[in-house]
C-alpha positions in Angstrom: -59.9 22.6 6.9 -61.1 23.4 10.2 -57.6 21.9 11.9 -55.9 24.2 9.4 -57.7 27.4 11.0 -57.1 25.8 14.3 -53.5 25.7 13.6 -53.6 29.3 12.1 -55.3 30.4 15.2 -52.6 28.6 17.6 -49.6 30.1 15.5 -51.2 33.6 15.6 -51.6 33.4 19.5 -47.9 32.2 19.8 -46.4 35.0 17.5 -48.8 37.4 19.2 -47.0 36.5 22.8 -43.5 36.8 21.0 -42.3 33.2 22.2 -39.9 32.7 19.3 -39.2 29.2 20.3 -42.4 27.7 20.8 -43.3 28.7 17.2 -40.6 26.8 15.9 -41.5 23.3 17.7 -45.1 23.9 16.8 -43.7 24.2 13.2 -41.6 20.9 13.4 -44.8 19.8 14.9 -46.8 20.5 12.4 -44.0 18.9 9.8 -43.6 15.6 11.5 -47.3 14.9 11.7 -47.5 16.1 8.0 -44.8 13.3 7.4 -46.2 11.0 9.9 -50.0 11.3 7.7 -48.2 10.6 4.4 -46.7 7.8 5.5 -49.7 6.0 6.9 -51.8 7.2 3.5 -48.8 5.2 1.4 -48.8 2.3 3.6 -52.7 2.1 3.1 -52.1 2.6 -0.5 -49.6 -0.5 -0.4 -51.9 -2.9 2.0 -54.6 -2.1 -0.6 -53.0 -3.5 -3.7 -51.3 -6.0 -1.6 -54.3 -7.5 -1.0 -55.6 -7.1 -4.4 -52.4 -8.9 -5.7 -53.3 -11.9 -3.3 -56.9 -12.2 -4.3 -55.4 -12.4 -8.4 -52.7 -14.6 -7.1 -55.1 -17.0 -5.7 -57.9 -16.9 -8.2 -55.1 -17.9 -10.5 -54.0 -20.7 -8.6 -57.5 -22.3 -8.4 -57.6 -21.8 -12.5 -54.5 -24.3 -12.4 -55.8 -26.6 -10.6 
């Protein structure tokens, strides 16, 4: 919350000095780490039940035997 007020406060200070063109980048900015954070959150996600799949695929494997 407090990085989305920091990045209202940036954005407000850019548009205040009328530089068109470093809004924008901070915007794609903004996008790409957006992106870049819901990538890492899905590829926690995935390492997560990864692991859990392993741990049933083993404790399986010792019922067999």
């Amino acid at each position: 919350m407090l990085l989305t007020l920091a990045y209202g406060f940036f954005l407000a200070t850019l548009a205040r000095k009328g530089s068109k063109m470093l809004i924008i980048v901070y915007i794609l900015l903004v996008a790409i780490g957006s992106v870049l954070s819901a990538t890492a959150s899905i590829g926690l996600i995935w390492a997560i039940c990864r692991c859990f799949e392993l741990q049933v695929t083993a404790s399986q494997e010792r019922k067999e035997v």
